[in-house]
C-alpha positions in Angstrom: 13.9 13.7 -25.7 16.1 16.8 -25.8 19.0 16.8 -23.5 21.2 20.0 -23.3 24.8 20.0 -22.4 26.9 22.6 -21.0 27.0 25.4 -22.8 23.9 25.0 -24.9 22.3 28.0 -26.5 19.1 28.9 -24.1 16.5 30.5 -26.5 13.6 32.7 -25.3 10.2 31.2 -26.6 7.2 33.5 -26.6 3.5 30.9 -26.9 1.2 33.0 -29.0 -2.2 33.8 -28.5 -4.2 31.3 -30.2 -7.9 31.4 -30.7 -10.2 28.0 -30.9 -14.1 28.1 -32.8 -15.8 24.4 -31.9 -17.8 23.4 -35.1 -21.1 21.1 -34.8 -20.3 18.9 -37.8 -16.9 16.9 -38.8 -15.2 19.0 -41.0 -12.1 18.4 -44.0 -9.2 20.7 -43.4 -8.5 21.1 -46.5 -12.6 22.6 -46.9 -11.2 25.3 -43.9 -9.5 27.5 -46.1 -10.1 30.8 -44.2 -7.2 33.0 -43.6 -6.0 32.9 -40.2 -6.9 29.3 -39.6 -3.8 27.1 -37.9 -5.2 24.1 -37.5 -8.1 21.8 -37.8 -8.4 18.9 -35.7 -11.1 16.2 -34.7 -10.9 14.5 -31.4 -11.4 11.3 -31.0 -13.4 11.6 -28.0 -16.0 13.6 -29.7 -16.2 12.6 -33.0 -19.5 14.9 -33.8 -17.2 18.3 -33.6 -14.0 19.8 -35.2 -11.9 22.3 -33.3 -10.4 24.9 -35.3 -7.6 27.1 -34.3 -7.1 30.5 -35.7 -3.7 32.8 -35.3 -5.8 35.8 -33.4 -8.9 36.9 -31.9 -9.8 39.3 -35.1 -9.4 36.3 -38.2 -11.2 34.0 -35.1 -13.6 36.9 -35.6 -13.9 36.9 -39.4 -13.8 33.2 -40.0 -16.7 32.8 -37.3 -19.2 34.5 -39.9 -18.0 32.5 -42.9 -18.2 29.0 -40.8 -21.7 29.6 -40.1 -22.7 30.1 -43.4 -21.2 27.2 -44.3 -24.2 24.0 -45.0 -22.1 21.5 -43.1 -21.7 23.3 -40.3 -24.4 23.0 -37.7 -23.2 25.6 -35.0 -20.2 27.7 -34.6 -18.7 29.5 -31.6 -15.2 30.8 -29.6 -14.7 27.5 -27.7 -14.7 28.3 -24.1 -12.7 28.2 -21.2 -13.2 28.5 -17.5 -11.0 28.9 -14.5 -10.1 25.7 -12.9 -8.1 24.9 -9.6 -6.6 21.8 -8.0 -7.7 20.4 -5.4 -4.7 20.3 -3.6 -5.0 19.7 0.2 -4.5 23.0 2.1 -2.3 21.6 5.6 -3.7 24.6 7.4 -4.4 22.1 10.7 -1.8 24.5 13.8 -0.9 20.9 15.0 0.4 18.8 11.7 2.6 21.0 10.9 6.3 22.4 13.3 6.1 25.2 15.5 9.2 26.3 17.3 7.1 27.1 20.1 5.7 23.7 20.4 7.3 20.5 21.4 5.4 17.8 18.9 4.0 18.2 15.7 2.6 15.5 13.5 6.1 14.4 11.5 4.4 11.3 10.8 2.3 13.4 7.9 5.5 15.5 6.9 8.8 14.7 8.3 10.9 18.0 8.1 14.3 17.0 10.0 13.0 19.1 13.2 14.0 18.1 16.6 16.5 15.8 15.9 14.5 13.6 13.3 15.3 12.4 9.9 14.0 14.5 6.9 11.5 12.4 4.8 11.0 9.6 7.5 6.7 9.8 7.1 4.0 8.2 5.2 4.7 10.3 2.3 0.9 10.9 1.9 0.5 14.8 0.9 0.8 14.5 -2.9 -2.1 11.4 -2.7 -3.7 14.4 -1.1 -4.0 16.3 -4.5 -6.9 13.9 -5.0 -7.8 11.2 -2.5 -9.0 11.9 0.7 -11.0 9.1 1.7 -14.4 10.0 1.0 -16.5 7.3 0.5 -14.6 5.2 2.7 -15.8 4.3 6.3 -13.0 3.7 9.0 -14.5 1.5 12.1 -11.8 2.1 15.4 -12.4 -1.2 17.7 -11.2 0.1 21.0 -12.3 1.8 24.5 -14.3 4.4 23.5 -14.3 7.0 20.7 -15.1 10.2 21.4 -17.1 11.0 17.9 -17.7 14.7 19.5 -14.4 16.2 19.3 -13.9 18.8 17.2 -11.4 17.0 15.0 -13.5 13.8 14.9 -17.5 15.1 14.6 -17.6 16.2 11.0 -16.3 12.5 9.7 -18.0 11.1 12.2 -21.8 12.2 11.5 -23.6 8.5 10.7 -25.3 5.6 12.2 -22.7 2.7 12.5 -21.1 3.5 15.9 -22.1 0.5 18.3 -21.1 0.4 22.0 -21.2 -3.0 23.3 -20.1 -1.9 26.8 -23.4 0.4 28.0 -26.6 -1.2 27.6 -28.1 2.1 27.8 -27.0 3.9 24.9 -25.5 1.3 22.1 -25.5 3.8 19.6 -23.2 6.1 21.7 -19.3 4.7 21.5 -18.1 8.1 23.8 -18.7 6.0 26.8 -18.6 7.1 30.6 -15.5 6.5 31.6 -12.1 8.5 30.8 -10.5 6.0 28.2 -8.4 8.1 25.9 -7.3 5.4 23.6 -9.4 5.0 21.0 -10.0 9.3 20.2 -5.6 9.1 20.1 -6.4 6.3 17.3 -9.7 8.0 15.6 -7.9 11.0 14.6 -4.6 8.9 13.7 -6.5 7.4 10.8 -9.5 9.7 10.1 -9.7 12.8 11.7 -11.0 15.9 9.8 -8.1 17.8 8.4 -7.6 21.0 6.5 -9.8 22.7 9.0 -7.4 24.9 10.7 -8.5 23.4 13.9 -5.7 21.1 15.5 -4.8 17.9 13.5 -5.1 15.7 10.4 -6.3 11.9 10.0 -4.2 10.5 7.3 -7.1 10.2 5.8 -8.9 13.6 6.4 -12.4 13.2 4.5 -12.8 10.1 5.6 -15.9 8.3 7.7 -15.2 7.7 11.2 -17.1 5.0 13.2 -16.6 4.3 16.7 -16.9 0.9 17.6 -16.2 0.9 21.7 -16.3 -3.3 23.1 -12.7 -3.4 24.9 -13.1 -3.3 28.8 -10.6 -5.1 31.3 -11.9 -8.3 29.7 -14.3 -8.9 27.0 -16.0 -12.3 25.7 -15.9 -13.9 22.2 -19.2 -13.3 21.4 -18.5 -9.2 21.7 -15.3 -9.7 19.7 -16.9 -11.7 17.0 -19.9 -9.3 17.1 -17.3 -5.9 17.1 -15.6 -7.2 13.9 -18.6 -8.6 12.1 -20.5 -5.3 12.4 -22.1 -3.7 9.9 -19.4 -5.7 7.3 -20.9 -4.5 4.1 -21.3 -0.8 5.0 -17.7 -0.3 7.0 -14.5 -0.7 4.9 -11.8 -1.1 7.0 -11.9 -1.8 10.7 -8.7 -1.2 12.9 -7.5 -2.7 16.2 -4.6 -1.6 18.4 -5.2 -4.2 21.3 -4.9 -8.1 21.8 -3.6 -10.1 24.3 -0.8 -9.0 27.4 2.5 -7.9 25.4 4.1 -9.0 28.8 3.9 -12.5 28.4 5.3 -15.0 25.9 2.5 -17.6 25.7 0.6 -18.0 22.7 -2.9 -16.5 23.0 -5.3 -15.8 20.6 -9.1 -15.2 19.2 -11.7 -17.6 20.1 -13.9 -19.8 17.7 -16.3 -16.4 17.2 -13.7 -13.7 16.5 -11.8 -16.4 14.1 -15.0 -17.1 12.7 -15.8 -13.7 11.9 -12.4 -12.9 10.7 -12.6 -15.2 8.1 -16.7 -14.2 7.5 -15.6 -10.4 7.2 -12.5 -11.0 4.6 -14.8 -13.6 2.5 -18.8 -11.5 2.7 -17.8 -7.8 3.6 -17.1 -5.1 0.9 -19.8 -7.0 -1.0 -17.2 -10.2 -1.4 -14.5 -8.0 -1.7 -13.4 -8.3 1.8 -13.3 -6.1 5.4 -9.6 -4.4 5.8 -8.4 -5.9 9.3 -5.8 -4.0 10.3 -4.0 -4.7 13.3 -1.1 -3.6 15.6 2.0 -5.9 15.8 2.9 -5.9 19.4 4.7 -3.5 21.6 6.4 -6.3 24.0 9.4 -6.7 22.1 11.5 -6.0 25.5 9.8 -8.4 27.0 10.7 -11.4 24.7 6.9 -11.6 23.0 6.5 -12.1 19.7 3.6 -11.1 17.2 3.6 -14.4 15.5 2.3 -15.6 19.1 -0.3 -13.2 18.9 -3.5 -15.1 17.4 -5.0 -11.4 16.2 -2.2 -10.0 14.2 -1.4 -13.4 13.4 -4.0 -14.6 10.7 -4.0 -14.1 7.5 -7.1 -12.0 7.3 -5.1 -9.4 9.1 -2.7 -6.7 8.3 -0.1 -6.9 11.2 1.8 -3.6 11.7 5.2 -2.5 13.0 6.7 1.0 13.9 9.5 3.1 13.1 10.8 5.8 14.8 11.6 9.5 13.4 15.0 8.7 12.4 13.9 5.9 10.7 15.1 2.7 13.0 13.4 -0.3 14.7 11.9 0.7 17.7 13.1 -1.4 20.7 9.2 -2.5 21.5 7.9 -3.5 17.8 7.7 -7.4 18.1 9.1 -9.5 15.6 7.3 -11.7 13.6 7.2 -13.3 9.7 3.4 -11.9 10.2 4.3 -8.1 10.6 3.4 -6.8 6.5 4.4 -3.2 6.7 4.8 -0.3 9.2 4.1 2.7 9.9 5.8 6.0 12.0 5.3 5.8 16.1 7.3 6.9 19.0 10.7 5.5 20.1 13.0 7.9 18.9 13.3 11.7 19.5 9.5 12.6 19.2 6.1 10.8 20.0 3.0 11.0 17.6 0.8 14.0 17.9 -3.4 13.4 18.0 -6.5 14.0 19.3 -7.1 13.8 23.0 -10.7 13.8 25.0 -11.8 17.2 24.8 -11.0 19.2 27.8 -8.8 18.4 31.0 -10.2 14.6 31.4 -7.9 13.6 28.5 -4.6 11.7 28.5 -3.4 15.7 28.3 -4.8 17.7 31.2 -3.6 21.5 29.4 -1.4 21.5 32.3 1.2 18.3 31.5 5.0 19.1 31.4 6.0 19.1 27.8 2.6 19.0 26.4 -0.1 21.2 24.1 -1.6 23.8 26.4 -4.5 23.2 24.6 -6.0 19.8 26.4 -7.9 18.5 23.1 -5.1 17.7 21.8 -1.7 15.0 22.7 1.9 14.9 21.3 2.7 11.6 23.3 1.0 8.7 22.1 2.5 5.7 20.1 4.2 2.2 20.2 2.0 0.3 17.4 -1.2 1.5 19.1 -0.5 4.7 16.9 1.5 2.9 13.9 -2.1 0.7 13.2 -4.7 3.9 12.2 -2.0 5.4 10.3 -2.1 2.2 8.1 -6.2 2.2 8.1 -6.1 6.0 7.3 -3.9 4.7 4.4 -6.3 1.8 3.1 -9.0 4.6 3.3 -7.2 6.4 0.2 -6.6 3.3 -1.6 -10.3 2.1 -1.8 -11.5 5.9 -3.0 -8.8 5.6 -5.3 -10.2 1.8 -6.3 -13.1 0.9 -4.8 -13.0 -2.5 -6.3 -9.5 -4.3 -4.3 -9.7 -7.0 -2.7 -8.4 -7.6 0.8 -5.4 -9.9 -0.7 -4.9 -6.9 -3.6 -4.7 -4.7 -0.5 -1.7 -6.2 1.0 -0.4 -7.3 -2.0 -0.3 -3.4 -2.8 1.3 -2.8 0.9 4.1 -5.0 -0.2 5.0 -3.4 -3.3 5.0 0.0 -1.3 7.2 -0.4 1.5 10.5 1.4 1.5 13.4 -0.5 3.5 14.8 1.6 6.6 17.5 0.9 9.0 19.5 -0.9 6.1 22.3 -1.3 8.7 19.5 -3.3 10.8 20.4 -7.0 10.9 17.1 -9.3 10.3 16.4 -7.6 5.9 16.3 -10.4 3.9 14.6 -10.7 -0.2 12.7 -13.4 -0.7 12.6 -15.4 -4.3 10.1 -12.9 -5.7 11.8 -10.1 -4.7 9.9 -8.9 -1.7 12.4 -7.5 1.6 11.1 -8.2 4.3 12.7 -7.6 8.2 10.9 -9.2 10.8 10.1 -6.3 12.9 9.2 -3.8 10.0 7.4 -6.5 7.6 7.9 -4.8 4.0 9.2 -1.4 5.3 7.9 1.7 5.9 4.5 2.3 4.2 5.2 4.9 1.3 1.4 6.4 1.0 1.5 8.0 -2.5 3.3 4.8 -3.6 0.5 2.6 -2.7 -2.6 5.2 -4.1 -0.8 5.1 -7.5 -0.2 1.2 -7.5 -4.0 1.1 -6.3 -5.5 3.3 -8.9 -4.9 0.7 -12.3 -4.6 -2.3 -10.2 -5.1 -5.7 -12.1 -7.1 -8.5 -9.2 -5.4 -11.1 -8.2 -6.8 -14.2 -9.1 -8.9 -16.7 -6.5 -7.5 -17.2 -3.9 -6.4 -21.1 -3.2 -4.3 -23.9 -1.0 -2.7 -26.7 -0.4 -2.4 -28.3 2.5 0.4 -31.3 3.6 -0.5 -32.7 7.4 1.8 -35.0 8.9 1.3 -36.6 12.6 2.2 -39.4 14.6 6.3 -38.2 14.2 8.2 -38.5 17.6 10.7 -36.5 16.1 13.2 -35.9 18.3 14.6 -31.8 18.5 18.8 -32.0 18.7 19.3 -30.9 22.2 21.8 -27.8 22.2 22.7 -27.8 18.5 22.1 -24.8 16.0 21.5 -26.8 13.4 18.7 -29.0 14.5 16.4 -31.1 12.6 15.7 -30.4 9.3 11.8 -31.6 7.7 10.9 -31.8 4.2 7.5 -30.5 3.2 7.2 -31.5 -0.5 4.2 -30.3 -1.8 2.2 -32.1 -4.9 3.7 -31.8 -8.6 0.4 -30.5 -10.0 0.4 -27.9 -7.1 3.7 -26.5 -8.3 2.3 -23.6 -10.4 0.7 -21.5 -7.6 2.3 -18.4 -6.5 2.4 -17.9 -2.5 0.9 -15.2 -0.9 0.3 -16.5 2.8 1.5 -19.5 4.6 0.3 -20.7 7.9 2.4 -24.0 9.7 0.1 -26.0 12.5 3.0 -27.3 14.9 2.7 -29.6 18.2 6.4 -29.9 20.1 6.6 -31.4 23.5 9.4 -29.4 25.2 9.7 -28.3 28.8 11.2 -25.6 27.9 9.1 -23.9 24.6 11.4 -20.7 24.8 14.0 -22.4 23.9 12.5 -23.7 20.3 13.1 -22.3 17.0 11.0 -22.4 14.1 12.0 -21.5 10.5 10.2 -22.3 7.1 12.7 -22.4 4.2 11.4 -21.9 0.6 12.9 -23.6 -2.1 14.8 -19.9 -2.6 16.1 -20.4 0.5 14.2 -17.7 2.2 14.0 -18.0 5.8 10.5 -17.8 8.0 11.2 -17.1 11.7 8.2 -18.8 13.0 8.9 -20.0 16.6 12.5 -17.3 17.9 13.9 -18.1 21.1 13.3 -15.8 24.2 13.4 -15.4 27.5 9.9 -16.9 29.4 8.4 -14.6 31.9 7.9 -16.1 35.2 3.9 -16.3 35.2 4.1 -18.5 31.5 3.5 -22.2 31.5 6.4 -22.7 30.2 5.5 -26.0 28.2 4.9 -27.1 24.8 4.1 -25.7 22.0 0.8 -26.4 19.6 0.1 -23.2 17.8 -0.3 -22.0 14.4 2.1 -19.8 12.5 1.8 -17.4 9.9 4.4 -15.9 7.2 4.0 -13.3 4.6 7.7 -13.6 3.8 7.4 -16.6 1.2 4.7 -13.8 -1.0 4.9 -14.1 -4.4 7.3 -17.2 -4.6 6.6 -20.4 -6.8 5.3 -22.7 -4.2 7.5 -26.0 -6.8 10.2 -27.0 -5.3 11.8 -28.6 -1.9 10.4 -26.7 1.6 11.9 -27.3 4.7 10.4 -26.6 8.6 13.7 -26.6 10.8 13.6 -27.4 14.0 16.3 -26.3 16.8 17.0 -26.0 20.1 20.4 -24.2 20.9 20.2 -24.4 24.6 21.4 -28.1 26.1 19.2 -29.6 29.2 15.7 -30.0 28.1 14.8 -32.1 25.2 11.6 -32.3 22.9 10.0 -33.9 20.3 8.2 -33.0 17.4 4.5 -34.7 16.8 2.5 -33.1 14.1 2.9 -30.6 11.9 0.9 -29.0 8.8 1.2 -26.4 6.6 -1.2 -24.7 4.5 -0.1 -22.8 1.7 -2.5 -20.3 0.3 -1.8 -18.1 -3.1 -3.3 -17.9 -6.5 -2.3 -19.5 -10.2 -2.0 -17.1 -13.0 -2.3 -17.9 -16.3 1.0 -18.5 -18.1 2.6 -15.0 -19.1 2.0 -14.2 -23.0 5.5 -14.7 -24.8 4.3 -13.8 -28.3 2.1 -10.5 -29.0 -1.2 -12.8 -30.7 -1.1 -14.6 -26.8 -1.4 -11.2 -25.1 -3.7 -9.6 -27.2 -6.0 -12.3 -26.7 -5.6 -11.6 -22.9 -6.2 -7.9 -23.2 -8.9 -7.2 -25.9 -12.0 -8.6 -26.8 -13.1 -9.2 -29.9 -14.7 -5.6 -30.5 -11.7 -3.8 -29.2 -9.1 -2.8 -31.4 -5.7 -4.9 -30.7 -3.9 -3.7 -34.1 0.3 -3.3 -33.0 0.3 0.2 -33.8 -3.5 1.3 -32.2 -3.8 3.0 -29.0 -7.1 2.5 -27.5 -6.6 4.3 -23.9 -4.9 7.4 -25.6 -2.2 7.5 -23.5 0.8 7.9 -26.3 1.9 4.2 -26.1 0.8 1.9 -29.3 -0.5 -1.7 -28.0 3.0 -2.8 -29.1 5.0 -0.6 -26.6 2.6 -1.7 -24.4 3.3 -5.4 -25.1 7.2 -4.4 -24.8 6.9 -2.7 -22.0 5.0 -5.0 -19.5 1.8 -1.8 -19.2 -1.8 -2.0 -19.4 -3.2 -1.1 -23.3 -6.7 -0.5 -22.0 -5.1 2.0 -19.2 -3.7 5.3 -19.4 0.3 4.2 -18.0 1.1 7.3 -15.5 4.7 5.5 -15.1 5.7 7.1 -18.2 5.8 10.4 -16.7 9.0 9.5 -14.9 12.6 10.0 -15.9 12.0 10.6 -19.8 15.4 8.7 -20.5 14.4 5.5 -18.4 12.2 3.1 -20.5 10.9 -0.7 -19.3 11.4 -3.6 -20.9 10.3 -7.3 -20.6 13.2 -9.1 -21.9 11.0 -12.9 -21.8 9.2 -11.5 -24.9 10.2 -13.7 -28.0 8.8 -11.9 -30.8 9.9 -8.3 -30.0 13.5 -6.6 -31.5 14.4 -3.7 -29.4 16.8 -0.9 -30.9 17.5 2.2 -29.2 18.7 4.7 -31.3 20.9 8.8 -30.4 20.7 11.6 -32.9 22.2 14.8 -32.5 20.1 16.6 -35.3 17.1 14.5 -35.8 19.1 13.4 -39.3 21.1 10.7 -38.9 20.6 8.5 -36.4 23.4 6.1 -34.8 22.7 3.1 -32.6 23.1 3.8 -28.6 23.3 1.6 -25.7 21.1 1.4 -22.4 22.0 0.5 -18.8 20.1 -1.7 -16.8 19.3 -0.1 -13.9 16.8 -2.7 -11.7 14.1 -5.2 -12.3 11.1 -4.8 -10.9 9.0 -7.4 -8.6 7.1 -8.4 -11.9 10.5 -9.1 -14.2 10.5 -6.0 -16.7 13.4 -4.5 -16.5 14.0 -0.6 -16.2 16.7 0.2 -18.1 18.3 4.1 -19.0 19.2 5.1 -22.2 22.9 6.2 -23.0 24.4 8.8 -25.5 27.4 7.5 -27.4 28.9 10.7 -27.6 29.1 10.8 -23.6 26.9 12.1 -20.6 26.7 15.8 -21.5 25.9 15.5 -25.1 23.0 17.1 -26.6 20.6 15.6 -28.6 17.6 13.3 -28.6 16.7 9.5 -28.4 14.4 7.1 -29.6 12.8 4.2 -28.5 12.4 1.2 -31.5 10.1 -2.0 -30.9 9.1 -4.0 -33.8 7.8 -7.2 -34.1 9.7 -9.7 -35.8 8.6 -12.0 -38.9 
């Protein structure tokens, strides 16, 4: 790599104009003996032809007549070319984009600073543009209705899987009769058809859009059950901003169907590969409820998500919870989120509303997590054209590994043993798009999914009245169970307390990373304000060795009311991988079977990095590794490697070469370290470096 310093000669460099011929045949170079001829070369790809490149069009000219005559050479001709363009995503939608002249645009897409906001605050999503869109992919909204004739909505929307549960008379119709806005605000959130110089973009704009309409005033079960079980092999993802009152603190839940089909969707749909649940968090933060109380975004199966505002803070509605995974942009701060509306005045936007579009189709005031929740579908849409082949857990594993913390200043961020932050209102952060399409495209499976379960009952446990510290439980899982690595973890609990509101719940690792489970609020009038059997679920343990000492702590800081503890148990669900490769034989028998080529120094996927860097560097041999087009000074390293002798070397000539140094500069979630090479001769030297991994004896 060739790093110029101040003062550097700059030399003009003029690419000449070279001509190819494409030979039928594999031919010698030294046979090519033509004047003119540059090069002869034989890709690998196509091992039936040579390429040869001549200085000019005229000895290109002359040296196509003497090929041809040549016996080994079955054809002969100019190789062609052909004009090609990319793909890129034309934003040409009035609405996604800022107006002065308009009060809301859709920052969420493409945060420019305007109005107050904070630059770069979005879903980062237009370079995943360049070439995923969503198509392929089929995004169900379960909501009040869905207006699949709106402009914005009808070209994605053009199938057979919409279902209305509400209207007897027309099931196949989810528009409805009534004037519920809802569920159009949340279709073109996640899908709606961009790039047509209409109004606005989905986040993912080529996307399938299916309207699912079953939530009335009150709905049964059996419609829930039936809503999220639809169609499960030919819908991908299926989003839900709804559940239970965020104005009241009692636990509350699915029924025996919707859990039923829950766990039936994540294990049969996709073809075993799982339905995407994705669901909103909670907006009755300022109320005192929190989303681990909410029995929806509180399973496993579901992808519970939080909001930020435009200038990247906590809203003061997103519930907390050690369920929320990752979040998305919504309204609290200086601007609302911009969408589709009913068509016409019936809309949550009559044309005629103070402050917004004058054209009614279309809203700039929609949010709390109601809006944050399609933006994440929209997302999961881009992922699965990218891989068709995650699972639901790869999914959120994915999610993890892409969310960018916000509101550092925001007390609640914590990293868990695995390296995972985590806030309890934001889950991993906000979701960066492009981030997760890139980690999705060369994705490795997790492996099966397993748990362990330890159920106590029969305590009598008494809770400390008005102590912070409270009483501390051990939860010592089985030695043999030690090896598994924790994605979710769900705690059954039954406390008699007269006074629930004043429990709290915390699961401690044996990292010492703390699960709020049960937080202490402030009842609402209308709750029975007693006991508390419900189950909890954290995402805040992921990726942590499940060996070692757990603890649940139980507290009750507020003196008066006492309770005791009866049962608890507390499932812990995650996968064992194999034990990672230290020597190269180990990994190369992971990687290669025995017809592919697992020599040190081959490179089977072409990408410039011999199986040995590969090995080194922690990368995929059988995958072209897109990281290395990243800072061209940075390299990765796994440092648990025993067989491998690193040397990193500086010339200033390509001559002599003198040992340099390298700086570690982080290590990642999966232990390689990413480290930067360092001249010896200081920061603004010129020269070039090298990269040396060799086995040793």
């Amino acid at each position: 790599m060739l790093t110029t310093g101040a003062g550097a000669d700059e030399t003009a460099y003029i690419r000449p104009v070279l001509v190819k011929v494409l030979l039928k045949g594999k031919m010698a170079a030294s046979k090519v003996t033509i004047d003119g001829v540059l090069a002869v070369r034989h890709p690998l790809w196509a091992p039936d032809y040579s390429v040869v490149e001549f200085r000019d069009e005229r000895s290109a000219d002359a040296g196509l007549r003497v090929l041809r005559a040549m016996p080994e050479v079955g054809s002969a001709r100019l190789l062609s070319t052909a004009a090609r363009v990319t793909r890129d995503f034309e934003m040409n939608d009035p609405l996604a984009t800022f107006d002065p002249t308009e009060r809301g645009y859709q920052w969420h897409l493409g945060n420019t600073g305007e109005n107050g906001a904070t630059i770069g605050i979005d879903l980062n999503v237009a370079t995943a543009w360049n070439t995923f869109r969503g198509a392929g992919v089929a995004v169900a909204i379960l909501d009040d209705a869905v207006q699949i004739s709106h402009p914005d909505i009808a070209p994605n929307a053009g199938n057979s899987l919409h279902f209305d549960w509400l209207d007897g008379n027309a099931p196949l119709d989810p528009e409805g009769t009534s004037l519920d806005e809802h569920g159009t605000a949340c279709a073109g959130l996640a899908a709606g058809r961009g790039g047509n110089g209409i109004g606005t973009s989905g986040v993912a704009p080529e996307a399938s859009l299916v309207g699912l309409r079953m939530l009335g005033n009150t709905i049964d079960d059996e419609v829930e059950g039936a809503a999220l079980a639809h169609e499960e092999q030919a819908i991908h993802i299926k989003s839900s901003s709804w559940g239970p009152s965020d104005r009241t603190t009692e636990p509350d839940g699915p029924a025996e169907l919707a859990i039923a089909a829950l766990e039936h969707g994540a294990r049969t749909g996709r073809g075993g590969l799982g339905t995407l649940y994705v669901w909103a968090a909670g907006n009755g933060r300022d109320d005192g409820d929190l989303s681990n109380l909410d029995g929806y975004a509180n399973s496993i199966y579901t992808i519970a998500v939080g909001a930020v505002t435009d200038m990247g803070k906590i809203t003061d509605y997103g519930e907390l919870g050690a369920n929320v995974l990752i979040s998305a942009p919504s309204a609290g701060g200086g601007q609302e989120i911009t969408t589709t509306d009913l068509v016409g005045i019936p809309g949550k936007n009559s044309g005629f509303s103070a402050g917004n579009y004058s054209n009614p189709d279309y809203r700039n005031d929609f949010g709390g997590t109601s809006a944050a929740a399609p933006e994440i579908a929209g997302a999961l849409a881009l992922m699965l054209e990218a891989n068709p082949g995650l699972s639901w857990r790869d999914v959120q594993e994915i999610l993890l590994r892409s969310g960018r913390r916000v509101d550092f200043s925001a007390a609640g961020w914590l990293e868990n043993g695995a390296g995972f932050q985590f806030h309890p209102a934001l889950g991993a952060g906000l979701l960066d798009v492009t981030a997760a399409v890139v980690l999705a495209e060369n994705w490795t499976s997790l492996p099966a999914q397993e748990n362990v379960i330890i159920a106590v009952s029969g305590l009598s446990l008494a809770v400390p009245d008005g102590e912070s510290t409270g009483v501390a439980v051990p939860v010592t899982f089985p030695e043999q169970t030690g090896d598994l690595r924790v994605e979710h973890v769900t705690v059954d609990v039954v406390v008699r307390h007269a006074s629930k509101n004043q429990v709290q719940i915390n699961l401690v690792s044996p990292a010492g990373t703390v699960s709020p489970l049960a937080i202490p609020h402030t009842a609402r009038g209308s709750d029975p304000n007693r006991d508390i059997d419900w189950r909890f679920m954290t995402v805040f343990h992921w990726g942590e060795p499940l060996a070692g000492d757990w603890q649940l702590v139980f507290a009750d800081t507020v003196p008066g009311v006492t309770g005791t503890i009866e049962s608890y148990t507390v499932t812990a669900y995650g996968s064992r991988s194999p034990r990672n490769p230290s020597t190269y034989p180990e990994w190369a028998a992971i990687h290669f079977s025995q017809s592919q080529e697992s020599d040190p120094a081959a490179d089977p996927d072409h990408d410039g990095c011999a199986n040995l860097l590969e090995y080194a560097q922690g990368s995929d041999p059988l995958e072209v590794d897109k990281q290395r087009q990243q800072e061209p000074l940075e390299f990765r390293r796994n440092s648990a490697l025993e067989d491998i002798n690193w040397t990193v070397e500086y010339s200033s000539d390509l001559d002599a070469w003198i040992p340099a140094q390298s700086t570690l500069l982080r290590t990642d979630i999966d232990g390689i370290e990413v480290r930067r090479a360092t001249s010896p001769e200081g920061e603004n030297a010129s020269g070039y470096f090298r990269l040396r991994v060799e086995l040793r004896p």
